[in-house]
C-alpha positions as a Markdown table, in Angstrom:
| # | Residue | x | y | z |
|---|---|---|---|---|
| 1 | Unk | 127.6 | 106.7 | 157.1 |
| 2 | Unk | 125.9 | 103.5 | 156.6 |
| 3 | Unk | 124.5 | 101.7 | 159.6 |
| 4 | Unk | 123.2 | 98.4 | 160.1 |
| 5 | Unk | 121.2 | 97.5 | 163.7 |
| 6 | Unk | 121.2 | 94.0 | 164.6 |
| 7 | Unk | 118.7 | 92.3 | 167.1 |
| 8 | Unk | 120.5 | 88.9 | 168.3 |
| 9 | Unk | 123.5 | 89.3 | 167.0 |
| 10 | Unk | 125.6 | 87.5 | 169.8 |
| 11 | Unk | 125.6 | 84.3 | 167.9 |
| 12 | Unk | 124.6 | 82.1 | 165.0 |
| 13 | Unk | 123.3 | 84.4 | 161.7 |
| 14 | Unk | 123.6 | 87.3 | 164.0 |
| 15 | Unk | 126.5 | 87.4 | 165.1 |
| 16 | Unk | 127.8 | 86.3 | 161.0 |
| 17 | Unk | 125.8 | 89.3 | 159.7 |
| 18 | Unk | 127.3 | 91.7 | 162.2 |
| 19 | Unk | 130.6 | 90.2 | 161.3 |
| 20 | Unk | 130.0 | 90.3 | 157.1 |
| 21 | Unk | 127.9 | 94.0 | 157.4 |
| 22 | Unk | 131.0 | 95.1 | 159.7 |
| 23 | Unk | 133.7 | 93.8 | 157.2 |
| 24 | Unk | 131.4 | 95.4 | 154.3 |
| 25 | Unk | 132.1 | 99.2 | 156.2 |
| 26 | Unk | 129.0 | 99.2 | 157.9 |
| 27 | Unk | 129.0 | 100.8 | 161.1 |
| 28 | Unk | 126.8 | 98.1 | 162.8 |
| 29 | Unk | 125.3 | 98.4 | 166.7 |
| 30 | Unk | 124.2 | 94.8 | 167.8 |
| 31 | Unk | 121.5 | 94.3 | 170.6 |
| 32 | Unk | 122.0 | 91.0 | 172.8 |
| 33 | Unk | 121.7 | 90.2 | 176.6 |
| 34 | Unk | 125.3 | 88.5 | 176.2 |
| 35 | Unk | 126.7 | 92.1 | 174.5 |
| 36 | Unk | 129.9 | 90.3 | 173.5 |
| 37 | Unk | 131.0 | 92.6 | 170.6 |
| 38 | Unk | 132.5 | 96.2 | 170.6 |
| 39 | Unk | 129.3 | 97.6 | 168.8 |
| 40 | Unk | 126.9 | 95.7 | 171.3 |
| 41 | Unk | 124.4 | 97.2 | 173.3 |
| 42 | Unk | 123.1 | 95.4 | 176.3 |
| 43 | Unk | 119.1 | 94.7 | 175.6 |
| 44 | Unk | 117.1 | 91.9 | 176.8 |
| 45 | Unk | 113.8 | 91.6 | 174.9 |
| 46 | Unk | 112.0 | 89.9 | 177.9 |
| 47 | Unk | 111.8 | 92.7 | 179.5 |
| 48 | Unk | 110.1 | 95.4 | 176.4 |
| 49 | Unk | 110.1 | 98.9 | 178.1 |
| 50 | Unk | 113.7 | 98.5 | 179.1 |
| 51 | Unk | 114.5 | 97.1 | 175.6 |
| 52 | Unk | 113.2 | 100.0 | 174.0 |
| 53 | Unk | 114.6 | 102.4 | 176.7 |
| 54 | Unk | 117.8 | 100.7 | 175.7 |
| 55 | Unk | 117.3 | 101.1 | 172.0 |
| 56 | Unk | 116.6 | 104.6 | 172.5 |
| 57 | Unk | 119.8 | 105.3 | 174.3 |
| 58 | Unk | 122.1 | 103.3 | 172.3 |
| 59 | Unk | 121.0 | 105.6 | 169.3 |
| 60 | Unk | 121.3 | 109.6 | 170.8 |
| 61 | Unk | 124.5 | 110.1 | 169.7 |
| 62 | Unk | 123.6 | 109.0 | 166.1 |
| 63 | Unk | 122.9 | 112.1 | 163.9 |
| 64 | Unk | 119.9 | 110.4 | 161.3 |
| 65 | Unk | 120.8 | 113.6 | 158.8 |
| 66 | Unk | 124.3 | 111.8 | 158.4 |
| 67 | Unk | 122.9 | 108.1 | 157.9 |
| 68 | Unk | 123.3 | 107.1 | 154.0 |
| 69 | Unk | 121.6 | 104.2 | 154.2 |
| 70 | Unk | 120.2 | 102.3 | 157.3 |
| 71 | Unk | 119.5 | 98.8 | 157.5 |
| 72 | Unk | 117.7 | 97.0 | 160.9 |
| 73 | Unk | 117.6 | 93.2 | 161.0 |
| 74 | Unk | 115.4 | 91.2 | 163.9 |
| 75 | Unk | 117.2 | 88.3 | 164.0 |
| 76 | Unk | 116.6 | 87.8 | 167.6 |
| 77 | Unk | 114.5 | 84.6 | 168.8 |
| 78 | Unk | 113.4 | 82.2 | 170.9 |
| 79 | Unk | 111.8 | 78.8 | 170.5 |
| 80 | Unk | 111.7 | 78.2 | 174.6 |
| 81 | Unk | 109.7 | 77.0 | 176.2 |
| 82 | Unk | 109.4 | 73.7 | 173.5 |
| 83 | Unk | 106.4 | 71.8 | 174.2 |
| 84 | Unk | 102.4 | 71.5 | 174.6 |
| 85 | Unk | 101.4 | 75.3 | 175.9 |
| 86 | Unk | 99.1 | 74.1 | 178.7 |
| 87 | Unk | 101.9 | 72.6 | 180.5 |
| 88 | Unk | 104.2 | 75.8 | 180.6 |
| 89 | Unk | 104.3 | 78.7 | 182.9 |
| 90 | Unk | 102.9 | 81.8 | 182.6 |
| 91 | Unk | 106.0 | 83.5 | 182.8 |
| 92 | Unk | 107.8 | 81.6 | 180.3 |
| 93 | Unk | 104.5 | 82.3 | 178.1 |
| 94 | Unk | 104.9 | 85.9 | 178.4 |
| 95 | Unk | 108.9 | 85.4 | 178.4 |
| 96 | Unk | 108.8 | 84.3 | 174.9 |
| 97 | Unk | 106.1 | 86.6 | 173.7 |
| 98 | Unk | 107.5 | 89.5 | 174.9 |
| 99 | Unk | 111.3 | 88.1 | 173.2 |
| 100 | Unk | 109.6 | 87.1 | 169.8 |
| 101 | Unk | 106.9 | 89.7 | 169.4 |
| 102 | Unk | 106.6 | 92.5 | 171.4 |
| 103 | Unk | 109.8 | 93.9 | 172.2 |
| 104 | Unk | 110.4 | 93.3 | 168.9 |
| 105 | Unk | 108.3 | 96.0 | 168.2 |
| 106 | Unk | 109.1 | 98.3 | 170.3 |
| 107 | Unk | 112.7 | 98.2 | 169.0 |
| 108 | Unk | 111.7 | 98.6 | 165.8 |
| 109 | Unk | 109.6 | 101.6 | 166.7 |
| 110 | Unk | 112.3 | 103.0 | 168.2 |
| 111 | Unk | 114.4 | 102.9 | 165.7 |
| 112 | Unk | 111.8 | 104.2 | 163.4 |
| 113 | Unk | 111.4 | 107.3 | 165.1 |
| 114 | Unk | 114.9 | 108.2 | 165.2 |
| 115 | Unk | 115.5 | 108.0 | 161.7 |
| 116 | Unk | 112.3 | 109.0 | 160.9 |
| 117 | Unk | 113.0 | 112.2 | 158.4 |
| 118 | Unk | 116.7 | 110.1 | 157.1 |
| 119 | Unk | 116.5 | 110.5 | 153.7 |
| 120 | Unk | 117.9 | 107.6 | 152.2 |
| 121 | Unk | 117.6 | 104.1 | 152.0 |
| 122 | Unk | 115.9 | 102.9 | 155.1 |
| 123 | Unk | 115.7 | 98.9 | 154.9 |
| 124 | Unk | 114.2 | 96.7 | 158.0 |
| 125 | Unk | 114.4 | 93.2 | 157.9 |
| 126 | Unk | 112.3 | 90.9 | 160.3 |
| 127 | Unk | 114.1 | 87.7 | 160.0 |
| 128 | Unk | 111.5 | 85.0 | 159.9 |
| 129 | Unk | 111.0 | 81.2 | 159.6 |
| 130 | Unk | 108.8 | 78.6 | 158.2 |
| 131 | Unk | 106.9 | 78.4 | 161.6 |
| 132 | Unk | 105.5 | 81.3 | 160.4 |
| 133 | Unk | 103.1 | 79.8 | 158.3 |
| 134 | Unk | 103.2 | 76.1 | 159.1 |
| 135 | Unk | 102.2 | 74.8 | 162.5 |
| 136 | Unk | 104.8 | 72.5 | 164.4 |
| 137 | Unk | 103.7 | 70.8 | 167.6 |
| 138 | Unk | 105.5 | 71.8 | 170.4 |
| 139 | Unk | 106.2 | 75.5 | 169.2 |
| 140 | Unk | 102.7 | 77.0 | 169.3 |
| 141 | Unk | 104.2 | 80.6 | 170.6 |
| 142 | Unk | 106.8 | 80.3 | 168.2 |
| 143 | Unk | 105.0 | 79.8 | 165.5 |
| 144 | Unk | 102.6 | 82.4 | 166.1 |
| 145 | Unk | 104.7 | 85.2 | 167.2 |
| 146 | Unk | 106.7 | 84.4 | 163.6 |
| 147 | Unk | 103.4 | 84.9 | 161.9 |
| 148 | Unk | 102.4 | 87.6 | 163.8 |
| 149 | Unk | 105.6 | 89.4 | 162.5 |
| 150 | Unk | 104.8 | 88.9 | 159.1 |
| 151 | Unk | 101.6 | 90.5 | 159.5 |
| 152 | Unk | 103.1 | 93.1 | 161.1 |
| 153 | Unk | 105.6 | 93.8 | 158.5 |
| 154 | Unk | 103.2 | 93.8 | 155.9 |
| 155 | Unk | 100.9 | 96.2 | 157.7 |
| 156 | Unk | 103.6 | 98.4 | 158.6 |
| 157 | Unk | 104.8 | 98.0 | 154.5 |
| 158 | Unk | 101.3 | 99.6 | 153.8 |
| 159 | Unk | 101.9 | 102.2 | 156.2 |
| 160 | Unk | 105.0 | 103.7 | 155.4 |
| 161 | Unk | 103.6 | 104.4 | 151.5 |
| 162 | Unk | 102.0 | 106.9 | 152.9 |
| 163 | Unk | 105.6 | 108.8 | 154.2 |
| 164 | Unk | 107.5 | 111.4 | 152.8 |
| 165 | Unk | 110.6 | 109.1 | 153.4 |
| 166 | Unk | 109.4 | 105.8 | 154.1 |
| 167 | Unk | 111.1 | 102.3 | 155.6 |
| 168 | Unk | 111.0 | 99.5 | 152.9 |
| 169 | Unk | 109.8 | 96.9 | 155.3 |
| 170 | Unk | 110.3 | 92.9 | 154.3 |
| 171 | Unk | 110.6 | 89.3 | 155.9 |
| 172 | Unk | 113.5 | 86.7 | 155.1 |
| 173 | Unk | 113.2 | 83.2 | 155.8 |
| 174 | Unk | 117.0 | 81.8 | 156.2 |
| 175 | Unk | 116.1 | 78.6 | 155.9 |
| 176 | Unk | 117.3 | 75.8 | 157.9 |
| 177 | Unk | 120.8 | 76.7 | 159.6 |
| 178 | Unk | 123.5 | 74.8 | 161.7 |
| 179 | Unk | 123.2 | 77.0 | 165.0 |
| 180 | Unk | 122.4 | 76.3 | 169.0 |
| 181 | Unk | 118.8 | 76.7 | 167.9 |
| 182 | Unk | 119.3 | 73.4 | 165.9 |
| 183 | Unk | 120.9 | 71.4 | 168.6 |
| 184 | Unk | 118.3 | 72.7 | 171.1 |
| 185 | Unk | 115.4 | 71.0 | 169.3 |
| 186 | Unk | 117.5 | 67.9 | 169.0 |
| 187 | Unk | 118.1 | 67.7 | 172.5 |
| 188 | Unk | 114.2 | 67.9 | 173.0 |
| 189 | Unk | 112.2 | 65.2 | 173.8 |
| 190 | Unk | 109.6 | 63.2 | 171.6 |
| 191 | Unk | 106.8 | 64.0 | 174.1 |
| 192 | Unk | 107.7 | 67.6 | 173.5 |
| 193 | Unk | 108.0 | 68.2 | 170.0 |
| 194 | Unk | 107.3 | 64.9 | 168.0 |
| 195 | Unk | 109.0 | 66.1 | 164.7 |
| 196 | Unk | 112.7 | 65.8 | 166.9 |
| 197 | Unk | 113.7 | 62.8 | 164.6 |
| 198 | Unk | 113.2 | 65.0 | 161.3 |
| 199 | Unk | 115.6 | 67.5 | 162.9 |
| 200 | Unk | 118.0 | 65.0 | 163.6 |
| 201 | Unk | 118.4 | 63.4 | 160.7 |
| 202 | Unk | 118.9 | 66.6 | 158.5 |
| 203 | Unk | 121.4 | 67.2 | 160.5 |
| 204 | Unk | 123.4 | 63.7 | 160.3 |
| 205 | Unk | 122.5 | 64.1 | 156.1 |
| 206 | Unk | 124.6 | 67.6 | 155.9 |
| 207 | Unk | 120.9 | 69.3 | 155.5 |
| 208 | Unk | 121.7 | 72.7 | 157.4 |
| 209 | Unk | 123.7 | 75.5 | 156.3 |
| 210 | Unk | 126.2 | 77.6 | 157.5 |
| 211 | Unk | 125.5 | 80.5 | 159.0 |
| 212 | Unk | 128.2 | 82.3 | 157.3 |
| 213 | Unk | 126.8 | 81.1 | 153.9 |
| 214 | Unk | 122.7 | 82.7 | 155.3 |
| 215 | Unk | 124.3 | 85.8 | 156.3 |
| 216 | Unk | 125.6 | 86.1 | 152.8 |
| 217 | Unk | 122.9 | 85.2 | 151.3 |
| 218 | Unk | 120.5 | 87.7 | 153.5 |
| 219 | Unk | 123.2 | 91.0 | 152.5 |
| 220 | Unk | 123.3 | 89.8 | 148.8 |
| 221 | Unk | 119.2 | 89.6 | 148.7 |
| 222 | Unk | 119.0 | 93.3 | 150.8 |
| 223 | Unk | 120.9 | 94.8 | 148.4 |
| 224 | Unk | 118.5 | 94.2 | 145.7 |
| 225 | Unk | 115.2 | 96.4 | 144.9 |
| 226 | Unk | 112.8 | 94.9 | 147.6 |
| 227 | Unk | 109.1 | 95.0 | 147.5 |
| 228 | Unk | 107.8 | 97.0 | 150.4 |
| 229 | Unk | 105.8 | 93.7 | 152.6 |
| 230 | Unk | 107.6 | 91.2 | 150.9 |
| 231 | Unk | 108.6 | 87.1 | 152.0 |
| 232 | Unk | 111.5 | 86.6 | 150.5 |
| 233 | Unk | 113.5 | 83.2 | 150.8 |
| 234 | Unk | 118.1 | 83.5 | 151.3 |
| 235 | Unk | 119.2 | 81.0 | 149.0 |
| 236 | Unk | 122.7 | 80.0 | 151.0 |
């Protein structure tokens, strides 16, 4: 049985990655707030303890001894709220932390622990972005729960050499896709997140891909030998 967990996957490169790993044989279990799929699970990642409770549920009936290969993706994200920190609310602070970072973790915990002794190919994929390691204003918690993911990953990389059957752990930037992320910063306002016009325009030049093409690109690179706390870059 090959499985393949997807954070996120309601829409956008989720929801294409669910669609390409299900078509691929796959049996693929999607986590979303919307749920809209047959293999979703209902999970907000605002809320972390009931995320992972969630998690942890959605996987009892799995049997990890029957698992040939296992692949996780966070894909899930959130760039609200857009704009100078001191102006937000501390619930939308926390909101987006908890949705980006922390419940992020949890769910990947979770899933850890359940497959834990699996011995096969045990791939997790943190989906990440070029805010991770270049500043935009407008999306300070954004950009630093992305690169507090990578650290993550590569601490966590370090970690598993150390297990009998260990998680290759990596991050994969997608690059620039056509999704409701896209036309969200668009729609923002200059006073916001001054780089609005650079979105814009990439968009009116044909500069985003599909993300049918990403998701492609993402099961073609996973496929290949990965270096445990890698950054690795889907060429659409």
């Amino acid at each position: 049985m090959r499985i393949a967990i997807v954070t996120g996957g309601s829409k956008g490169l989720g929801s294409a990655l669910c669609t390409q790993l299900s078509n691929q044989g796959f049996l693929v279990i999607e986590f979303s707030r919307s749920a809209p799929h047959a293999y979703s699970f209902h999970l907000d990642l605002a809320q972390p303890e009931a995320a992972r409770k969630s998690t942890q549920l959605s996987l009892q009936s799995i049997d990890p001894k029957k698992c040939n290969e296992l692949l996780l993706i966070n894909n899930a994200g959130t760039l609200t709220p857009i704009g100078p920190i001191w102006q937000k609310s501390p619930v939308d602070v926390v909101a987006n932390l908890n949705t980006n970072f922390t419940a992020a973790i949890l769910v990947i915990s979770e899933v850890m622990r359940h497959f834990r002794d699996a011995p096969c190919r045990k791939l997790i994929v943190n989906v990440t972005s070029g805010a991770a390691i270049k500043g935009y204003a407008g999306w300070s918690l954004y950009c630093a729960a992305k690169a507090a993911m990578e650290g993550f990953v590569r601490a966590l990389a370090a970690e598993e050499q150390h297990q009998d059957q260990p998680f290759v752990c990596v991050s994969i930037d997608p690059g620039v896709i056509d999704t409701e992320m896209q036309a969200l910063i668009r729609a923002t306002s200059v006073a916001d997140f001054p780089d609005v016009e650079r979105f814009t325009k990439r968009k009116q030049d044909g500069g985003l891909s599909s993300p049918e093409s990403v998701a492609a690109a993402i099961i073609k690179l996973m496929a290949l030998d990965l270096k445990a706390g890698g950054r690795y870059d889907a060429e659409a």
